[in-house]
Backbone as CSV, one residue per row, in Angstrom:
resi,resn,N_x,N_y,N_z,CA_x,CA_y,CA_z,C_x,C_y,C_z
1,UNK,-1.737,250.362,47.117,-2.423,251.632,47.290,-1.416,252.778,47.479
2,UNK,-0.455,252.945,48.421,0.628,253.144,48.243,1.452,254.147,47.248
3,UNK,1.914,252.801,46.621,2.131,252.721,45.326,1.761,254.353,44.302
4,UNK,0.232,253.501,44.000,-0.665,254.058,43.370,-0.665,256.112,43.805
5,UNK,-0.808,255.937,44.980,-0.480,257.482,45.397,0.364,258.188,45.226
6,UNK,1.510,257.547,45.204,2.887,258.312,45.234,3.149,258.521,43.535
7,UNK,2.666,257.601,42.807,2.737,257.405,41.071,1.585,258.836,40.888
8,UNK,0.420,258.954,41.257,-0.654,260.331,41.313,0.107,261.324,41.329
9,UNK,1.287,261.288,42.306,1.958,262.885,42.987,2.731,262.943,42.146
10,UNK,3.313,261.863,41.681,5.109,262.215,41.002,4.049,262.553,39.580
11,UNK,3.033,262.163,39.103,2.582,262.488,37.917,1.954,264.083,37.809
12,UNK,1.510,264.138,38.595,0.809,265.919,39.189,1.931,266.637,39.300
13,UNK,2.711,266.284,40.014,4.107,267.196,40.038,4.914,267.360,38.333
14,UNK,4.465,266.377,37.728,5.418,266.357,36.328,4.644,267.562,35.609
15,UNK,3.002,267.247,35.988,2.324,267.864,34.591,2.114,269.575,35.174
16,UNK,2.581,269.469,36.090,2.916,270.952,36.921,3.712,271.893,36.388
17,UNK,4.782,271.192,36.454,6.317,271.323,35.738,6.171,271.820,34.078
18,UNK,5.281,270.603,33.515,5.494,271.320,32.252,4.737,272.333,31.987
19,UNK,3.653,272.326,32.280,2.089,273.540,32.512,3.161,274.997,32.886
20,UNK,4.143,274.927,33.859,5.060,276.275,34.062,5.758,276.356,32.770
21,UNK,6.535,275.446,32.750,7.375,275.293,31.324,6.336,276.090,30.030
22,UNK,5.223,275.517,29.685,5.094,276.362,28.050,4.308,277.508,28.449
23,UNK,3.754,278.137,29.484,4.035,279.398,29.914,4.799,280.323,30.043
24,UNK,6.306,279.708,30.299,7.400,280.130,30.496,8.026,280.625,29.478
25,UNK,7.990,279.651,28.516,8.183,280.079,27.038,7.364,280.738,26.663
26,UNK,5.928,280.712,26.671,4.910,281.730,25.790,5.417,283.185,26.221
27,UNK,5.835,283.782,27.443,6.271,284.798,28.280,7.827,285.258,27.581
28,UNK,8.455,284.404,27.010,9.650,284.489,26.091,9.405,284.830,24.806
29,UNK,8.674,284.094,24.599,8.277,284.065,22.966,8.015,285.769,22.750
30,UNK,6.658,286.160,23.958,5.706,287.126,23.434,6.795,288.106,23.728
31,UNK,8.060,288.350,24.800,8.539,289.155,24.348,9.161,289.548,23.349
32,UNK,9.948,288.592,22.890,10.659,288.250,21.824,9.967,289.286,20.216
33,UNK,8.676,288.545,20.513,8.029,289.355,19.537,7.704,290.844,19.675
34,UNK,7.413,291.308,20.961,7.023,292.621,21.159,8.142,293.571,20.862
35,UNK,9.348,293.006,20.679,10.733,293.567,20.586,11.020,293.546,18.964
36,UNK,10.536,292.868,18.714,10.483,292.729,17.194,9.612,293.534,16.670
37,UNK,8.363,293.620,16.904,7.537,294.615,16.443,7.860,296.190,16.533
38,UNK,8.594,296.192,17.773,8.622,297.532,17.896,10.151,298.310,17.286
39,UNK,11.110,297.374,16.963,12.181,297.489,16.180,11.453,297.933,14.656
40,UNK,10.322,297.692,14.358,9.856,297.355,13.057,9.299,298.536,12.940
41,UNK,8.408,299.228,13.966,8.142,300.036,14.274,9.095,301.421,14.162
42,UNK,10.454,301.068,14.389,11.258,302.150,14.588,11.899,302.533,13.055
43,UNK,12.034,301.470,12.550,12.624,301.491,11.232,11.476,302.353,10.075
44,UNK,10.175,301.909,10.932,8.994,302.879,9.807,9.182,304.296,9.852
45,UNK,9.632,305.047,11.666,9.749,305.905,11.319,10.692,306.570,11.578
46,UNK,11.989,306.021,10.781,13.081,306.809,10.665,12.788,306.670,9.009
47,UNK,12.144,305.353,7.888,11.727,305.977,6.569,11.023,306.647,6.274
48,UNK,9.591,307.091,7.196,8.660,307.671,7.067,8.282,309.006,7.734
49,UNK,9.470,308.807,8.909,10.048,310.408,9.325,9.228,310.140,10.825
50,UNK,8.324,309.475,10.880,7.829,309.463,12.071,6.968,308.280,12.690
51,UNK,6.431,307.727,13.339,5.287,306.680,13.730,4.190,306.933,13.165
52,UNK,3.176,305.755,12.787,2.067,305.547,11.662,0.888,306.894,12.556
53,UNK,0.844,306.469,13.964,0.030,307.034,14.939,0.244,308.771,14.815
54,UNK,1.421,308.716,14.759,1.616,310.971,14.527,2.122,310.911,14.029
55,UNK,1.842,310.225,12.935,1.983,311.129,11.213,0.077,311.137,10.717
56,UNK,-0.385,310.704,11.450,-1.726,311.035,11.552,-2.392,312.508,11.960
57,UNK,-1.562,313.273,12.621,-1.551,314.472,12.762,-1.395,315.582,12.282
58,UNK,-0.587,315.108,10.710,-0.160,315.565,9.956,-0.557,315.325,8.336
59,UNK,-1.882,315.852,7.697,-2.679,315.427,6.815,-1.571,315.264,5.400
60,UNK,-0.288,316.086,5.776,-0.096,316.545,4.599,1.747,315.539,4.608
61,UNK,1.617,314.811,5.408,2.594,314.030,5.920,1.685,312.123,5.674
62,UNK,0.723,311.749,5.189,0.147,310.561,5.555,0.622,309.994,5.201
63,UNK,1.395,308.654,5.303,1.877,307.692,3.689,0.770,306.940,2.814
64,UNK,0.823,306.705,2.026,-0.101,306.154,0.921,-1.629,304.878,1.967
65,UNK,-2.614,304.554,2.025,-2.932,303.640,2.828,-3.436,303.626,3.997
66,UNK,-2.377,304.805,4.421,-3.096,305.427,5.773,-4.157,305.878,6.084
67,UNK,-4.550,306.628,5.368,-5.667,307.521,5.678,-6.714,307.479,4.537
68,UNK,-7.770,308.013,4.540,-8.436,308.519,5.683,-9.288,307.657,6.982
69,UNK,-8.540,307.701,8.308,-9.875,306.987,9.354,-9.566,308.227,10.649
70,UNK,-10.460,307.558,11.214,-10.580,308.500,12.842,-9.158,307.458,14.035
71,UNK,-8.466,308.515,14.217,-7.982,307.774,15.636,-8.572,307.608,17.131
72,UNK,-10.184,308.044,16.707,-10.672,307.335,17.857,-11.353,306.097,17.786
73,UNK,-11.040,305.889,17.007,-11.887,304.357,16.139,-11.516,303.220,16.688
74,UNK,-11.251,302.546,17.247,-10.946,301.122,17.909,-10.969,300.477,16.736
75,UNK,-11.797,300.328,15.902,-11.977,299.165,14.382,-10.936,299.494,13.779
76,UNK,-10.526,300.846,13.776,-9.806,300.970,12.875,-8.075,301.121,12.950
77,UNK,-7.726,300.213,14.327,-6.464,300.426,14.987,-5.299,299.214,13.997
78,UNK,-6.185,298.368,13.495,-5.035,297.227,12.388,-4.554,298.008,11.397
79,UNK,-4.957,299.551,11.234,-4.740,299.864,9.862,-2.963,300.319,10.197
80,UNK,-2.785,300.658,11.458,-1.581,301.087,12.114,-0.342,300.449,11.939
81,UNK,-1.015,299.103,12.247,0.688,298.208,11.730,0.328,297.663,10.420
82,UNK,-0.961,297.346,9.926,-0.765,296.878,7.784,-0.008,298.096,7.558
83,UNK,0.028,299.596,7.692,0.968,300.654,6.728,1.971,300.149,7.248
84,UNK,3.031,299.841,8.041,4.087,299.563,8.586,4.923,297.888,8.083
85,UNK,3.797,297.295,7.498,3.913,296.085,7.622,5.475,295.893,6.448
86,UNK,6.148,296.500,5.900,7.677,296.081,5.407,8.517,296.199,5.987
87,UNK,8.056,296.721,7.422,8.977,296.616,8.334,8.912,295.604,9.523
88,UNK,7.499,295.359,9.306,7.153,294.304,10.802,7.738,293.014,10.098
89,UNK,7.390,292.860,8.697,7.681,291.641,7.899,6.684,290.673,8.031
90,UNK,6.209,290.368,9.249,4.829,289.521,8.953,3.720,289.312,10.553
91,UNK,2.735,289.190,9.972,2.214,289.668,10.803,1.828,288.629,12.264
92,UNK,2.559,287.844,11.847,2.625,286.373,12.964,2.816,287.012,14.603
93,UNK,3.796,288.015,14.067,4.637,288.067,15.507,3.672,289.150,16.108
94,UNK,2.525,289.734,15.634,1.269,290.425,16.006,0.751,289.545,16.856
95,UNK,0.645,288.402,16.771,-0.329,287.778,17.974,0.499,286.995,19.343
96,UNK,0.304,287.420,20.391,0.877,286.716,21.539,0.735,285.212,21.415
97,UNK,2.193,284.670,21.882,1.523,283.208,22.057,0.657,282.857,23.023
98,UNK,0.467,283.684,23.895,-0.513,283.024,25.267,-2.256,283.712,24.582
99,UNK,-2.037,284.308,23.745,-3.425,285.040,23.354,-4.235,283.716,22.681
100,UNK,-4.963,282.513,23.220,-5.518,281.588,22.856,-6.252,282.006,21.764
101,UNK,-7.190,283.089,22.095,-8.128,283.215,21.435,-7.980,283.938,20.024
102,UNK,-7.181,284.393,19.960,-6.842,285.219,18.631,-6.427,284.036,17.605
103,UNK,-6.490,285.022,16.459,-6.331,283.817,15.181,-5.009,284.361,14.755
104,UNK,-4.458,283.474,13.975,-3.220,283.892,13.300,-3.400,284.619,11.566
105,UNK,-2.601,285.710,11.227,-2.647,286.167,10.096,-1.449,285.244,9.493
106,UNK,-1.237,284.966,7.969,0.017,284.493,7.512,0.622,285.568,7.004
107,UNK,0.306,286.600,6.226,0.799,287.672,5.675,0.219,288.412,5.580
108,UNK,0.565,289.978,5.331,0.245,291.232,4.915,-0.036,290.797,3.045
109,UNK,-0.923,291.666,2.748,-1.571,291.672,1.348,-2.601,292.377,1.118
110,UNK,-3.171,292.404,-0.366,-4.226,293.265,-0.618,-4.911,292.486,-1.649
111,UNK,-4.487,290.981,-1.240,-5.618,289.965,-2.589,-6.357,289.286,-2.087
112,UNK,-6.987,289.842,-0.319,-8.040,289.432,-0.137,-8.218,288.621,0.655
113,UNK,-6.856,287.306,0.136,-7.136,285.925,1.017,-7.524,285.983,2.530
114,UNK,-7.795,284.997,2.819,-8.164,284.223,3.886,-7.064,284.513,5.078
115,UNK,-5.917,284.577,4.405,-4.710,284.453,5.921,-4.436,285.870,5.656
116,UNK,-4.863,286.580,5.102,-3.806,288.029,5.360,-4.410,288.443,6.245
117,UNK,-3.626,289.094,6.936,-4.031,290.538,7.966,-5.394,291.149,7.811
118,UNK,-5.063,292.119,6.651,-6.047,292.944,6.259,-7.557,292.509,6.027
119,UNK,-7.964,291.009,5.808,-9.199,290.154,5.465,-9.805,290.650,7.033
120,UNK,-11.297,290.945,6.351,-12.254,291.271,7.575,-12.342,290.422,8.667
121,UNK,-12.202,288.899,8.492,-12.139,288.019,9.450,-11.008,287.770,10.493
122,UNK,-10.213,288.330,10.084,-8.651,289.003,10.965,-8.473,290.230,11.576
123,UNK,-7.731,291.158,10.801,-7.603,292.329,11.340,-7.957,292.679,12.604
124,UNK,-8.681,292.468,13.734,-8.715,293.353,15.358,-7.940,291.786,15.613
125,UNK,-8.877,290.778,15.054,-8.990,288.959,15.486,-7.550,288.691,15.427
126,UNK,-6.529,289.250,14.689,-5.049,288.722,14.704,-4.285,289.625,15.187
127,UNK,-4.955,290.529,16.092,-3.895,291.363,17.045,-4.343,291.552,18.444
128,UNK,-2.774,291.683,19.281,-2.976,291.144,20.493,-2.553,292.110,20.842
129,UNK,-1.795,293.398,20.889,-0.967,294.301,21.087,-1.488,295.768,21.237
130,UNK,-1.747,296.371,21.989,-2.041,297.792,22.186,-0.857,298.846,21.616
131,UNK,-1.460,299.993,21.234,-0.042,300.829,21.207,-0.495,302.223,22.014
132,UNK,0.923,302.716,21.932,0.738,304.058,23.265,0.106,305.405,22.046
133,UNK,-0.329,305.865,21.860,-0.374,307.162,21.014,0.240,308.353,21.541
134,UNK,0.924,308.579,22.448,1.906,309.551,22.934,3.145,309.415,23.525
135,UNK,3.711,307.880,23.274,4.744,307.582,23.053,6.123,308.495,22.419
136,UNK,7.102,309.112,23.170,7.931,310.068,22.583,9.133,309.365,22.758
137,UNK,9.671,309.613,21.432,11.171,309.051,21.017,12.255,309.734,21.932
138,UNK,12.122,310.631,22.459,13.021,311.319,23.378,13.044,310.700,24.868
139,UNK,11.299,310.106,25.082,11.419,309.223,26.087,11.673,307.670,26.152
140,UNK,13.153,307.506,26.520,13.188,305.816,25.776,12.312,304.896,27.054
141,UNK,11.934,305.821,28.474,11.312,304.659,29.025,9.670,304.821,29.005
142,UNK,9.265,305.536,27.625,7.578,305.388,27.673,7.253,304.136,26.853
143,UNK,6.417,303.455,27.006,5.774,302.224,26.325,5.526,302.408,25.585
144,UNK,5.982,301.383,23.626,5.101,301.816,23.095,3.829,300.817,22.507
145,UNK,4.374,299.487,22.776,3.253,298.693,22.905,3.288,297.554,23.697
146,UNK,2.021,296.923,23.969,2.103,296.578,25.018,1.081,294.847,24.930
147,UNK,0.952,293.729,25.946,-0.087,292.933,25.662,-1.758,293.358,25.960
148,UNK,-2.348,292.817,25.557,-3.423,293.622,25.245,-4.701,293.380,26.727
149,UNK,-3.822,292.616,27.857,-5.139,292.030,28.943,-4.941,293.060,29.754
150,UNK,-5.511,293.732,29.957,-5.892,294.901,30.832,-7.279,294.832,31.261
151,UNK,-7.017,295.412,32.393,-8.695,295.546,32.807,-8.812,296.109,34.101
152,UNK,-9.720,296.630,34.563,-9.992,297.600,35.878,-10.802,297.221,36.956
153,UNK,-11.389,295.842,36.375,-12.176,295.020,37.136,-11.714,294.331,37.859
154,UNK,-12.428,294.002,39.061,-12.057,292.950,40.192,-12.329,291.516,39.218
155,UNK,-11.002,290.553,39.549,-11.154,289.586,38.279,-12.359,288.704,39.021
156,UNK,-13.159,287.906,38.127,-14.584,286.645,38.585,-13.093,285.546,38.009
157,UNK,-13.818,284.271,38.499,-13.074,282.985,38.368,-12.668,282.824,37.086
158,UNK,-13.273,282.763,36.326,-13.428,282.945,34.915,-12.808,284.222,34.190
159,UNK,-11.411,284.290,33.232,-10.961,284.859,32.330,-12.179,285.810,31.690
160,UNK,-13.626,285.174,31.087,-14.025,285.288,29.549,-15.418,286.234,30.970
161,UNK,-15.233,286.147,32.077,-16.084,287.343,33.032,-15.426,288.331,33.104
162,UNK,-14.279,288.868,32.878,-13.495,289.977,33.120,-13.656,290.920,31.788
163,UNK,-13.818,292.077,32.527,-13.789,293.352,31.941,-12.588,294.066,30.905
164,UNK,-12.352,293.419,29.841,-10.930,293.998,29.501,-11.200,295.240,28.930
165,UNK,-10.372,296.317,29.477,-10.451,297.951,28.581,-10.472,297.249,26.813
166,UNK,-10.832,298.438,26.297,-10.428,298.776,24.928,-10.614,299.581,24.408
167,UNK,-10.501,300.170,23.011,-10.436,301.598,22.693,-9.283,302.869,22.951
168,UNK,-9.920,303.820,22.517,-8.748,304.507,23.133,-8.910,304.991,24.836
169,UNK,-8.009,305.198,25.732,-7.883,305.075,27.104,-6.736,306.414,27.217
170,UNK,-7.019,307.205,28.453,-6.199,308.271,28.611,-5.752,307.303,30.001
171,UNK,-4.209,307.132,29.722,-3.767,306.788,31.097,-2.720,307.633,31.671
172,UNK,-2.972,309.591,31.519,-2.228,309.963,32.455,-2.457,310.201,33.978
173,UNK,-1.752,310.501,34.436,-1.828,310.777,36.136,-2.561,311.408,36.279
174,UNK,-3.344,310.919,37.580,-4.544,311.335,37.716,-5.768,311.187,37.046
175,UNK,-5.814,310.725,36.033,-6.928,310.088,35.412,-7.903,309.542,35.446
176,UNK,-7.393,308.903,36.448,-8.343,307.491,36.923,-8.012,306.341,36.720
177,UNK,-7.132,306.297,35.457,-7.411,304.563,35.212,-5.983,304.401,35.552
178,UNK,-5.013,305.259,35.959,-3.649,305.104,36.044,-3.375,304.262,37.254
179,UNK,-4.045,304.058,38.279,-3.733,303.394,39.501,-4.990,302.049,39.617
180,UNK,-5.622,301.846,38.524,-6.913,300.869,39.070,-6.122,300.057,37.811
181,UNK,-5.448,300.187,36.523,-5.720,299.271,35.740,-4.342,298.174,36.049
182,UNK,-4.645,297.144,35.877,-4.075,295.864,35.692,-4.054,294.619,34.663
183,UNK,-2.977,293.973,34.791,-2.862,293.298,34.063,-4.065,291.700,34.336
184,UNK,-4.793,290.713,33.535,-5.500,289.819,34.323,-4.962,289.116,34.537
185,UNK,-4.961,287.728,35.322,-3.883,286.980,35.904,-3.812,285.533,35.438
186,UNK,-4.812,285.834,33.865,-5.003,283.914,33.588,-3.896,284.026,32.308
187,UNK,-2.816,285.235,32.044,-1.901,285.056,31.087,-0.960,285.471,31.506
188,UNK,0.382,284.635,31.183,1.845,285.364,31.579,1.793,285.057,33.146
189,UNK,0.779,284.597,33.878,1.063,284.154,35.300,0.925,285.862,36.298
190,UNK,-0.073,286.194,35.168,-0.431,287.981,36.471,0.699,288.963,35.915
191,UNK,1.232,288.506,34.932,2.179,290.092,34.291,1.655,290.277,33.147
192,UNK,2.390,290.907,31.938,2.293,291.508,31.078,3.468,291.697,30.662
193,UNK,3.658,292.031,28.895,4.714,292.224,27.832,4.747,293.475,27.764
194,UNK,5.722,294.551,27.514,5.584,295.404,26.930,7.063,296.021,26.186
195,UNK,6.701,296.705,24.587,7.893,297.176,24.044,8.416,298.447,24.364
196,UNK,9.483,298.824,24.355,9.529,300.212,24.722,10.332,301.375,23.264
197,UNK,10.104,302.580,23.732,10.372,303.230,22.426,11.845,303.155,22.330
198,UNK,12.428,302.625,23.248,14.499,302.509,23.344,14.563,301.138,22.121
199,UNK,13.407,300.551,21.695,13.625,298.865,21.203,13.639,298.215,22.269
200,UNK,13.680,298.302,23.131,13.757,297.003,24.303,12.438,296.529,24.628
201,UNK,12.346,295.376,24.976,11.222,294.899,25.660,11.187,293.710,26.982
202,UNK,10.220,293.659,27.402,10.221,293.522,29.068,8.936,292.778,29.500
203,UNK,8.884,291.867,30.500,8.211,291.643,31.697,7.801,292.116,32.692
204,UNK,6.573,293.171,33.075,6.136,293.915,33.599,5.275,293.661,34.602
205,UNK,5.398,293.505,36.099,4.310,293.190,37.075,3.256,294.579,36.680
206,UNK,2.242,294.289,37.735,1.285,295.564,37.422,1.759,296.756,37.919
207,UNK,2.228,296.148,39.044,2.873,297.910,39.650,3.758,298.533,38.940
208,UNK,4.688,297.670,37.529,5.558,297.913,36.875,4.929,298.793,35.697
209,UNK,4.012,298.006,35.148,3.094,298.501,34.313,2.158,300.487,34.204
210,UNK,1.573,300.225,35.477,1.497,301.668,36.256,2.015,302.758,36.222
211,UNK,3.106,302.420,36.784,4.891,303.028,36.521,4.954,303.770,35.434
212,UNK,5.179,302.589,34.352,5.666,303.260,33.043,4.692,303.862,32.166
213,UNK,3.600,303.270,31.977,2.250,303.675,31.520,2.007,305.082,32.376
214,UNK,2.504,305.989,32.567,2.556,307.328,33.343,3.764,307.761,33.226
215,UNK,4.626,307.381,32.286,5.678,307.628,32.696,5.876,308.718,31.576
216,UNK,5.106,310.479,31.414,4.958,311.309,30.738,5.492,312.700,31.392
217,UNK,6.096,313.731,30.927,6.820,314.477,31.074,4.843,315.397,31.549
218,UNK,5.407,316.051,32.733,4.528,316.834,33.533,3.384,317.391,32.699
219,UNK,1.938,316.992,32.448,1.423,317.882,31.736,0.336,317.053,30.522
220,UNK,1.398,316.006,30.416,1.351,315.364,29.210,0.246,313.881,29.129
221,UNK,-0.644,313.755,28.074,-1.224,312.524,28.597,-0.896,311.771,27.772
222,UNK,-1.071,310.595,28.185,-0.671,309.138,27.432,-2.122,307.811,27.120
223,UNK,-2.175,308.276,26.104,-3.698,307.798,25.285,-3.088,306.445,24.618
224,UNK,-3.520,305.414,25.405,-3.496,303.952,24.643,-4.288,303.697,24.198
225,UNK,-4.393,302.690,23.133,-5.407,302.369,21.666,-5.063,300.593,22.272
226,UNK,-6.547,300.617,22.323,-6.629,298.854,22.757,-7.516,298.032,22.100
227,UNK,-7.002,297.074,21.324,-7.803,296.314,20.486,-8.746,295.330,21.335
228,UNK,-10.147,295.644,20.403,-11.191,294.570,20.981,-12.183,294.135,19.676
229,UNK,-12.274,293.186,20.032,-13.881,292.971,18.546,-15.209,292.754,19.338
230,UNK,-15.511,293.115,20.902,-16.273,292.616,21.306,-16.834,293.939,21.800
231,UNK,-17.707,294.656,21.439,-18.679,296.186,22.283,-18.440,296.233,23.356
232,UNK,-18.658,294.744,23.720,-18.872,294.911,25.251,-17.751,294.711,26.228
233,UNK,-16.632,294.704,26.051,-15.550,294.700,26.179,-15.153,293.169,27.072
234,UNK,-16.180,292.278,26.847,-16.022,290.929,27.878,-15.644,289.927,26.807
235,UNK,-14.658,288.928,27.515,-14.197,287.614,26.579,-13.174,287.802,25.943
236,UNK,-12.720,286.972,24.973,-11.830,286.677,24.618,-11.850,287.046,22.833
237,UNK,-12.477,287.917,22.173,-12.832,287.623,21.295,-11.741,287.827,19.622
C-alpha cells in the first residue's frame, strides 16, 4: 500500500512537471512568433511607407486589396495581415500555440482552398493576435500586437464562461478599460504575449500589460482591434 502511494506521488509529480514543461514552451513558442509577426509587420511598412492599419487613413495611399472596409469592423480585422502577408510569410505563426481553439491556416492565397487564410472558414478562426491601431513608430515601447485573452470580467471556473473583449476597444487613460482589463489565467499561466513596435517581444503580467497598453504620449488614445467570431464575446471560438 505503501508502495502504491509513493508510485501515485512520484507519478503526479512527473505529469506536473511536464503539464509546466509544454506550457512553458507554448509561452516561448508564442513569443517567438509574435516577434516574427511584428518584424513582418515592420518590413510592410518601410515598403509600403507605413502600417496596413494607417495607411487606411489615407484613401489615396491604400495598397492594392486593402480596401474598401470599415476599421470599425471586427470581421473585417484578417484583411490587415492577408495585405501584409509577403512579409509575415505564412500565416501559421498567426495562431498562438496555447490558442486551443483556433484552427490553423497553411498559407496565404486567393484559390480559395480550404487551408488558406483568406477561406471564410478561417480568417477571424486562424487568428489569435490583436493589433494596437495607434501604435507609433517613434514610440518603441507602445504595443503593437498582442495575445488575444483579454477580458474585464471576474474570471467563473470555466475559461469558455469568461467574457473576452473584442472589437475595437479605446484603451487610453482614463477610459475605463485601462485599469479593469486583464489577461485570463487558463493561458500562458495568467500572462500574456505581446510584440512591440522596437521588434521586440515579451512576457507580460497584467500589471505589465496595463502599463504599456497606455503607454501614449499625453492626449493620445490607443484603440485595440480584437479578434472574435463569437457576438457574444463568450468562449473560445
Amino acid at each position: 500500500m505503501v508502495v502504491v502511494v509513493v508510485f501515485a506521488i512520484i507519478a503526479a509529480v512527473i505529469l506536473l512537471g511536464m503539464a509546466h514543461g509544454r506550457d512553458r514552451a507554448r509561452r516561448i513558442n508564442c513569443v517567438s512568433q509574435l516577434k516574427s509577426f511584428t518584424m513582418g509587420l515592420r518590413l510592410f511598412a518601410n515598403d509600403a511607407g507605413d502600417y496596413p492599419f494607417k495607411l487606411l487613413a489615407n484613401a489615396t495611399n491604400v495598397p492594392p486589396g486593402l480596401a474598401p472596409f470599415s476599421t470599425n469592423n471586427a470581421a473585417d480585422l484578417w484583411k490587415l495581415f492577408e495585405v501584409a502577408a509577403n512579409d509575415i510569410s505564412t500565416p501559421r505563426i498567426l495562431i498562438c500555440p496555447g490558442d486551443l481553439a483556433r484552427r490553423t491556416a497553411n498559407s496565404f492565397g486567393t484559390n480559395g482552398a480550404p487551408d488558406e487564410f483568406s477561406h471564410t472558414n478561417n480568417r477571424l478562426n486562424a487568428l489569435s493576435y490583436f493589433l494596437s491601431l495607434n501604435a507609433d513608430e517613434a514610440q518603441s515601447g507602445n504595443i503593437l500586437a498582442g495575445d488575444r485573452y483579454l477580458t474585464t470580467d471576474p474570471e467563473s471556473s470555466s475559461e469558455k464562461e469568461t467574457r473576452f473583449i473584442f472589437g475595437q476597444q479605446d484603451f487610453s487613460q482614463g477610459g475605463g478599460l485601462d485599469q479593469k482589463v486583464c489577461w485570463i489565467s487558463t493561458v500562458h499561466q495568467g500572462g500574456g504575449n505581446a510584440g512591440f513596435m522596437d521588434g521586440s517581444a515579451q512576457q507580460l503580467t497584467t500589471a505589465k500589460l496595463r502599463e504599456s497598453i497606455t503607454n501614449q504620449p499625453v492626449g493620445r488614445i490607443n484603440r485595440i482591434w480584437l479578434p472574435n467570431t463569437d457576438a457574444t464575446g463568450r468562449g473560445n471560438p
